[in-house]
Backbone as numpy.savetxt, mean C-alpha at the origin, in Angstrom:
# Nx Ny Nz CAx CAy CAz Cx Cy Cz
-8.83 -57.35 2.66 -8.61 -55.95 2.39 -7.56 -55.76 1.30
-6.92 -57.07 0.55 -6.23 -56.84 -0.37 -6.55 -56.16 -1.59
-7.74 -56.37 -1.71 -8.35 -56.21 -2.97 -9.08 -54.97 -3.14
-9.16 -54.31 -2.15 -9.48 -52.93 -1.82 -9.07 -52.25 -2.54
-9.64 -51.25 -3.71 -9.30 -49.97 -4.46 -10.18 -49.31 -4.06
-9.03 -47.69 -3.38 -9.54 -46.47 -3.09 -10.50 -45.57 -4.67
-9.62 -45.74 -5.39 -10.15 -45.13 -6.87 -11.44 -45.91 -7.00
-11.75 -47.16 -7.01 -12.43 -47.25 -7.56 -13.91 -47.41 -6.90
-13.92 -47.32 -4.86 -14.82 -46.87 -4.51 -15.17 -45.34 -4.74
-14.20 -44.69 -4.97 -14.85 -42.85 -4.93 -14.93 -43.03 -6.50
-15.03 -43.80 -7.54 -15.30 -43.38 -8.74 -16.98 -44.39 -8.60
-17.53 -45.21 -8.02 -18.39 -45.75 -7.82 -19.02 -45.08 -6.94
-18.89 -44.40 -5.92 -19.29 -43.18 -5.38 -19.87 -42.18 -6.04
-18.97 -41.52 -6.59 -19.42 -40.74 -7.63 -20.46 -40.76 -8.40
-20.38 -42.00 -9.12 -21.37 -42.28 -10.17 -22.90 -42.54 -9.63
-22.87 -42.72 -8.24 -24.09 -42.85 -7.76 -24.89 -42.12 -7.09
-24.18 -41.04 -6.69 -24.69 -40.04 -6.83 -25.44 -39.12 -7.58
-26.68 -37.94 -6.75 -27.30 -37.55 -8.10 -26.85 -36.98 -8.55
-27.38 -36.17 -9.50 -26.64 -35.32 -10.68 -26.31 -34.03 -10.61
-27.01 -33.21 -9.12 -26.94 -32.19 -8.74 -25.71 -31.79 -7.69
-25.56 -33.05 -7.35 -23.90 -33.23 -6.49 -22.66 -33.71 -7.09
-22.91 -34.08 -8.45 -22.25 -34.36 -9.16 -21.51 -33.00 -9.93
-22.34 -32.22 -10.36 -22.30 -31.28 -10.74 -21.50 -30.30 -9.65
-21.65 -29.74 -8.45 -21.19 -29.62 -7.50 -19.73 -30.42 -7.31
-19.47 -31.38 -7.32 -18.07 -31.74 -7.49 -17.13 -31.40 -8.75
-17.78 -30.72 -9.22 -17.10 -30.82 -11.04 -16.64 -29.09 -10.62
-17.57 -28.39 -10.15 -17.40 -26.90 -10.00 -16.82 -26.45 -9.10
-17.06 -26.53 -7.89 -16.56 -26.26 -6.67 -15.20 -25.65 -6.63
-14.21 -26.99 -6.88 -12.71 -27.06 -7.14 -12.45 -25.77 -7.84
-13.07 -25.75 -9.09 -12.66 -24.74 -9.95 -12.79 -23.48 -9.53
-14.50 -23.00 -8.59 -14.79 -22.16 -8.38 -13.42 -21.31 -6.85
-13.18 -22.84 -6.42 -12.31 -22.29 -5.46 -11.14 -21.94 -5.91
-10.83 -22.27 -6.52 -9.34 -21.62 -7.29 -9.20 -20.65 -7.80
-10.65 -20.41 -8.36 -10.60 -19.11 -9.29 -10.70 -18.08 -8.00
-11.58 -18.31 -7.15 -11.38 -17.44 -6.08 -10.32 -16.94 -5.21
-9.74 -18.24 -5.14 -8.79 -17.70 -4.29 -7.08 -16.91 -5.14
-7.64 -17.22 -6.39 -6.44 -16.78 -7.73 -7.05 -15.22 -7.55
-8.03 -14.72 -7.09 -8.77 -13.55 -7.73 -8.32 -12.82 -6.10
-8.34 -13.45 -5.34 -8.07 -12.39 -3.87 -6.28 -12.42 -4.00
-5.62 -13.47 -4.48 -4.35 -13.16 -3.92 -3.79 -11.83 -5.24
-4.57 -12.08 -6.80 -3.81 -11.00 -7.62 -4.30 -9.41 -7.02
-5.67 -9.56 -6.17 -5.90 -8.40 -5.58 -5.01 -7.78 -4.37
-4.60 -8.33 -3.71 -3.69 -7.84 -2.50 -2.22 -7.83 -3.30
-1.66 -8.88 -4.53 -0.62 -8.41 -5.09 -0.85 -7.10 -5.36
-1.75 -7.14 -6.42 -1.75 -5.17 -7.30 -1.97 -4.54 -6.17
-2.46 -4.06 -4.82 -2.36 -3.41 -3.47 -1.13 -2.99 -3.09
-0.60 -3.88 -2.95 0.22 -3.99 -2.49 1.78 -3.08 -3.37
1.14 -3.15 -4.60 2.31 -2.65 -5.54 1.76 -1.24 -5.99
0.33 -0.75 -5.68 0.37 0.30 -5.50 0.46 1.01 -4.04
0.51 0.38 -3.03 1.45 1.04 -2.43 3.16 1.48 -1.97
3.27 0.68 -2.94 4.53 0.62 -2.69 5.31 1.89 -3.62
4.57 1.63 -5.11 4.36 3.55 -5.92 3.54 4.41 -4.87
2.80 4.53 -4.00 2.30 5.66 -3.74 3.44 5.97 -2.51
4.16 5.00 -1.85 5.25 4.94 -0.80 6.33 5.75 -1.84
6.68 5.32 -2.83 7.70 6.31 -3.90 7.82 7.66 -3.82
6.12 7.45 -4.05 5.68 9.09 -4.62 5.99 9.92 -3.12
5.86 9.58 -2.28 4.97 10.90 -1.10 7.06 10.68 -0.53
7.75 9.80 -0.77 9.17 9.97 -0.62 10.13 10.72 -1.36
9.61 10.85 -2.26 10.21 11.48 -3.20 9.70 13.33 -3.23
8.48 13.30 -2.43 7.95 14.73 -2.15 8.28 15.32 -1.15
8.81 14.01 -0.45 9.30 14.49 1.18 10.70 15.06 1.16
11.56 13.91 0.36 12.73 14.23 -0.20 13.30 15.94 -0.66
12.12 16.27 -1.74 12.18 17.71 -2.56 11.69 19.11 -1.85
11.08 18.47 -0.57 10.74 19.63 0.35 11.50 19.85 1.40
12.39 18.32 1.89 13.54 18.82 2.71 14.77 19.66 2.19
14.96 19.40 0.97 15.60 19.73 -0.39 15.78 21.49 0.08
14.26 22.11 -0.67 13.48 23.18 -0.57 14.18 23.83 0.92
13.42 23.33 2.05 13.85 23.79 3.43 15.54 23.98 3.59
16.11 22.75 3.52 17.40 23.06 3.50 18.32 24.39 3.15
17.91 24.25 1.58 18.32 25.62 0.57 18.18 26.76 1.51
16.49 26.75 1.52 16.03 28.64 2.21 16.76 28.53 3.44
17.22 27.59 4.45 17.80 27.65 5.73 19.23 28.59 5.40
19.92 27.84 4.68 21.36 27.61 4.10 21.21 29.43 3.77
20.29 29.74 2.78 20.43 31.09 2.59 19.98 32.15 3.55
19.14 31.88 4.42 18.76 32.60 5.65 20.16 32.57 6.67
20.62 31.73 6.56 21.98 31.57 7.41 22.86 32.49 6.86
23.22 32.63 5.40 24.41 33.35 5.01 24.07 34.66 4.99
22.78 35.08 4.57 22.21 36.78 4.82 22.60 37.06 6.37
22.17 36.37 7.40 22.22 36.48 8.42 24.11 36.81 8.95
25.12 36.30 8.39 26.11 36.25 8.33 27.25 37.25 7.54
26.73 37.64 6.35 27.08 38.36 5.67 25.88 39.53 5.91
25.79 40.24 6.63 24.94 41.60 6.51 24.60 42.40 5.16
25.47 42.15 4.40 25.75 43.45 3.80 24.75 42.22 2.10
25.35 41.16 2.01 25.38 40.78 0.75 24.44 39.15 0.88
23.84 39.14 0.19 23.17 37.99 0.34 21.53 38.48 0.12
20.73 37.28 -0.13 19.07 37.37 -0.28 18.68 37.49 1.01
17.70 38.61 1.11 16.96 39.03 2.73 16.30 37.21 3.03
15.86 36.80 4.01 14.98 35.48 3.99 13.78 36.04 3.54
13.28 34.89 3.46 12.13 34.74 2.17 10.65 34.77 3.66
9.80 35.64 2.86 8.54 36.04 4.82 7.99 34.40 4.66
7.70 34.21 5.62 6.98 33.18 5.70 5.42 32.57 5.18
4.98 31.34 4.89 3.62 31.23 3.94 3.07 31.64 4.68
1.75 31.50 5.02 0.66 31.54 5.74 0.78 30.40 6.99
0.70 29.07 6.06 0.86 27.66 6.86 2.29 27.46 7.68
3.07 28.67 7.93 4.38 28.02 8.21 4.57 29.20 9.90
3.63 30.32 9.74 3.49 30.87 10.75 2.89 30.61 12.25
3.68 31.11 13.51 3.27 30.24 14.33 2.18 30.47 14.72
0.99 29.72 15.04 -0.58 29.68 15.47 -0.73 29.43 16.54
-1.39 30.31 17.67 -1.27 30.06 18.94 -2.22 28.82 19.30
-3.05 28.81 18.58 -3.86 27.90 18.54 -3.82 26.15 18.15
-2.66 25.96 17.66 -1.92 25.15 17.55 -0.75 24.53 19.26
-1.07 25.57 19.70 -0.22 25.39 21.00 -1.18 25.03 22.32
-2.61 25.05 21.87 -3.46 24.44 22.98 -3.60 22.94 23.64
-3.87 23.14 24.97 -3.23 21.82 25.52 -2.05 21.07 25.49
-0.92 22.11 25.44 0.21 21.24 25.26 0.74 22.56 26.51
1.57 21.92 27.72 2.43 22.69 28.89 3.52 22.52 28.28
């Protein structure tokens, strides 16, 4: 068993094989790499647009607590000062309470 080369049974292997498995060993490798190069840059770019769309909807959440705050802050001081200050602002449509919104809940 001294004389035993691994290389040079799988390169004698190889060669004796037909040409259609041969071919198949030449591609495979490649094809798998390219594949698996092609799913991981896909879940990268995923991944990094969610992480901008995580930005975005924080940064909206941010400017509407913003928003709420303010009209609170000034509903508070009208409320406080009678005389001087902005009346509160009526409410949207979407911000009024809906009884229907209160179904199934005791």
């Amino acid at each position: 068993m001294d004389d035993y080369n691994f290389r040079a049974d799988l390169l004698d292997t190889f060669q004796s094989a037909p040409d259609a498995i041969k071919a198949l060993m030449l591609i495979l490798p490649l094809a798998f790499t390219l594949g698996l190069l092609a799913v991981v840059l896909h879940h990268v770019r995923a991944a990094r647009r969610m992480e901008r769309h995580d930005a975005m909807e924080r940064d909206a959440r941010e400017a509407e607590w913003e928003r709420m705050m303010e009209a609170t802050l000034a509903d508070l001081r009208w409320r406080e000062d009678s005389v001087t200050g902005r009346s509160p602002r009526p409410l949207k449509k979407d911000e009024r309470f809906d009884k229907t919104l209160m179904l199934g809940r005791n």
